[in-house]
C-alpha atoms as one frame of an Amber mdcrd trajectory, in Angstrom:
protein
  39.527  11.485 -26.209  36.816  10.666 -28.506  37.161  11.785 -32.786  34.777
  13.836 -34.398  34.019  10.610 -35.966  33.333   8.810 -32.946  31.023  11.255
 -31.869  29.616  11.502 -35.327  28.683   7.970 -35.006  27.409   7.688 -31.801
  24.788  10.866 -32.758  23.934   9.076 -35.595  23.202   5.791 -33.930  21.475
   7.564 -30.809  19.270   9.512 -33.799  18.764   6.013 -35.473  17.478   3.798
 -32.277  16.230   6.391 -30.016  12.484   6.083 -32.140  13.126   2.430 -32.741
  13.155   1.592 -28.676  10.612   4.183 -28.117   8.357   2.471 -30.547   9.307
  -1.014 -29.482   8.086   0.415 -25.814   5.245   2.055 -26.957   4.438  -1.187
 -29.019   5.221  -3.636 -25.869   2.515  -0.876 -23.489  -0.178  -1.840 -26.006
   0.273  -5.580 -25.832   0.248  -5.233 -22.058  -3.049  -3.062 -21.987  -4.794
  -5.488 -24.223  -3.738  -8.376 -22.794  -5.237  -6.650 -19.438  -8.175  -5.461
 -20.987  -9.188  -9.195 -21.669  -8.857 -10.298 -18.216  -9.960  -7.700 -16.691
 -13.594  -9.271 -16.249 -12.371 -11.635 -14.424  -9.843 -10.355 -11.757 -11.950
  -7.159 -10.886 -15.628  -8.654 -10.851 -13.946 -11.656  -8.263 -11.208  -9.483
  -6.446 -12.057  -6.168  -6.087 -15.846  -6.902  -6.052 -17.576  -4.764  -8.661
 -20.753  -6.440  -9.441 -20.997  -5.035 -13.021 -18.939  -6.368 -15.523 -19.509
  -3.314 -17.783 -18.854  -1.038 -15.089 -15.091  -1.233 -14.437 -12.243  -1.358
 -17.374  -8.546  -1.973 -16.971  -6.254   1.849 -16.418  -2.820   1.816 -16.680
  -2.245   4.473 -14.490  -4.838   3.667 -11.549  -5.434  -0.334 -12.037  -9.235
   0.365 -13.214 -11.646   3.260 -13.581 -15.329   3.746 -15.545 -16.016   1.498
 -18.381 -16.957   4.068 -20.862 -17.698   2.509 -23.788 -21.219   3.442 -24.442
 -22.089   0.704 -26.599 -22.068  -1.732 -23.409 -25.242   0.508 -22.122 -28.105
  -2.593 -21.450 -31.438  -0.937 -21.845 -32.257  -3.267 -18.799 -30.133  -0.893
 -16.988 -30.815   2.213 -17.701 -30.098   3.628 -14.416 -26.436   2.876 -13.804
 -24.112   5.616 -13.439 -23.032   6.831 -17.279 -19.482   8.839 -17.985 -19.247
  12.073 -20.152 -16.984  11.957 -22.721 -14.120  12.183 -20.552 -14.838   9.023
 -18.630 -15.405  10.943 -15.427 -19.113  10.179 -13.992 -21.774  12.939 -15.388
 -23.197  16.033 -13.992 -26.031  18.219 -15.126 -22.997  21.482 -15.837 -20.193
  21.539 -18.314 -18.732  24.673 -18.754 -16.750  26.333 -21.910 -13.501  27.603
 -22.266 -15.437  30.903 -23.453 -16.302  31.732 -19.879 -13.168  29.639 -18.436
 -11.542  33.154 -17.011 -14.752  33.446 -14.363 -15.548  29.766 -14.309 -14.724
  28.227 -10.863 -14.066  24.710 -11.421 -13.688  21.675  -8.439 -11.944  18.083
  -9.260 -14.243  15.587  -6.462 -12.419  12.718  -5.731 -13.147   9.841  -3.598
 -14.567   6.292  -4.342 -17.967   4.870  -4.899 -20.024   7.195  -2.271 -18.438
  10.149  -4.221 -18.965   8.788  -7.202 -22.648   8.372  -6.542 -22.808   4.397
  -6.856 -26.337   3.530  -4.857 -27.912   6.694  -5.994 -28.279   5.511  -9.351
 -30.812   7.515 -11.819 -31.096   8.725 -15.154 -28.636  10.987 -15.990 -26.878
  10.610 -12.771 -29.453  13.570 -11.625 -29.604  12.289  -7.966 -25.441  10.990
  -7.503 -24.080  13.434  -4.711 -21.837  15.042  -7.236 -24.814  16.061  -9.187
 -26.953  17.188  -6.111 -23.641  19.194  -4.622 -23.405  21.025  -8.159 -26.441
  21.718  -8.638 -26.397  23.165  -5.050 -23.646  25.226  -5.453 -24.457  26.096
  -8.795 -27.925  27.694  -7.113 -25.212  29.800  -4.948 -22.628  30.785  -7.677
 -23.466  29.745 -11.124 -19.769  29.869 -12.341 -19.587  26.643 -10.529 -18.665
  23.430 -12.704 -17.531  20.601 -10.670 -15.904  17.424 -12.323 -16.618  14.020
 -10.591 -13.258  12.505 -11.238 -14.369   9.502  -8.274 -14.433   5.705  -8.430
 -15.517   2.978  -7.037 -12.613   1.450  -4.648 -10.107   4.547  -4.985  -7.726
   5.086  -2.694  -6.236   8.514  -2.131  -2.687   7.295  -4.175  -5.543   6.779
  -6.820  -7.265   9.926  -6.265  -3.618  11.657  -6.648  -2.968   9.432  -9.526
  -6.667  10.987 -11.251  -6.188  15.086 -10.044  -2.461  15.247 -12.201  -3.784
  14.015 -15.193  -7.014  16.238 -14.718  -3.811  18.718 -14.561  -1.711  17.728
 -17.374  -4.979  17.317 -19.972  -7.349  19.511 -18.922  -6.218  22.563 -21.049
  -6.660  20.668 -24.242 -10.134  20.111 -23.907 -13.163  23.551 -24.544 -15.163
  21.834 -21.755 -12.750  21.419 -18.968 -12.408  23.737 -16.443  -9.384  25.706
 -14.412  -9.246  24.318 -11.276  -9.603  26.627  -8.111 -10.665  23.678  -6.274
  -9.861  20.453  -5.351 -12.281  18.054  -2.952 -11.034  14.488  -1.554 -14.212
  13.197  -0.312 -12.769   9.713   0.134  -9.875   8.231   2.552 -12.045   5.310
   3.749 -10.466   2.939   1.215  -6.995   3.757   3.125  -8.407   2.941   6.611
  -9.785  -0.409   5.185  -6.713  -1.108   3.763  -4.700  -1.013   6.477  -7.310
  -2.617   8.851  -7.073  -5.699   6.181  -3.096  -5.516   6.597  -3.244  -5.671
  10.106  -5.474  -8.315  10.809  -3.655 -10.231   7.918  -0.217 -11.525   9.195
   0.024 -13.225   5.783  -0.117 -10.094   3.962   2.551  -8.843   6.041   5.155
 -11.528   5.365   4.414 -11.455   1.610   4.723  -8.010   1.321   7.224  -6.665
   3.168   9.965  -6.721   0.646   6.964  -5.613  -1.818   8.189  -2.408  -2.063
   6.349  -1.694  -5.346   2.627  -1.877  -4.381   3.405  -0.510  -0.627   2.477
  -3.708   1.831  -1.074  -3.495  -0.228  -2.005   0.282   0.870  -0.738   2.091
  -3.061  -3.407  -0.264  -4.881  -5.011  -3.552  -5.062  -2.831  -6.608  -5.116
  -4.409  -7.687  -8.439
């Protein structure tokens, strides 16, 4: 049986180095992220296939997302799809927390076709998340719907997005309640798994590969 001593000492060693290795792993995550950050041109614009450089930016959480960093913006492209300031793509309605008690907010997810990549214009006006808002808005105008989509996003992605809509959402004034949530995606699934089984390769180097789920969680890179 231990001393009061003993247990003295190992509180006061546990009080001493529990900061110290949570700083040392906070310290090692930043590293990491920048080290991603600078090849991230690279491995997305050749592997996943986004033609924009400024478009896509390394995530921790989800492998990529928006590039929000407005001072990327080309005035040669003045149409591409810009972010709020929460890095979700734009619509025309944000909502306060004033009115948050009869506000009826809905999380989209999905990839590019929710996101509204093609239907580029200024101000996102014509993205299908801005032309479904607007549309319901017309209907109920407590409406504010949050495009939370990206280009590529699978639906462990989309999960991945709606909890930390959930766990953040209530510090922000311009972020609604949810009473809705829309997955307007599960296409990047289906190709997926179409690539896995036509891809005997991928099979046999990722079937012990428990971590990114034979391919189907996220993108190899």
């Amino acid at each position: 049986m231990k001393s009061f001593k003993d247990i003295r000492k190992i509180a006061s060693y546990t009080v001493l180095f529990t900061p110290l290795i949570i700083l040392a792993f906070e310290l090692s995550l930043g590293v990491g992220s920048t080290y991603f950050k600078r090849n991230s041109r690279s491995i997305f614009n050749s592997s996943v296939g986004y033609n924009s450089l400024n478009r896509t930016t390394f995530d921790t959480i989800t492998g990529w997302r928006h590039n929000c960093d407005f001072s990327l913006v080309h005035m040669d492209n003045p149409n591409d799809i810009i972010c709020n300031r929460h890095g979700f793509a734009k619509t025309p309605y944000i909502s306060e927390k004033i009115s948050s008690d009869t506000t009826l907010g809905i999380l989209l997810l999905g990839n590019s076709v929710a996101m509204g990549e093609g239907l580029y214009s200024r101000d996102n006006k014509l993205t299908f998340a801005s032309q479904l808002e607007t549309s319901l808005r017309s209907k109920d105008n407590q409406i504010d719907l949050i495009n939370a989509a990206y280009s590529g996003y699978n639906s462990w992605q989309e999960h991945a997005e709606t909890v930390r809509y959930l766990n953040s959402y209530i510090l922000y004034n311009d972020l609604p309640k949810l009473s809705l949530i829309v997955s307007f995606g599960g296409i990047q699934d289906f190709w997926n798994f179409i690539r896995l089984l036509a891809n005997n390769s991928i099979i046999e180097e990722n079937l012990s590969n428990y971590k990114n789920a034979n391919g189907l969680m996220i993108h190899n890179t």
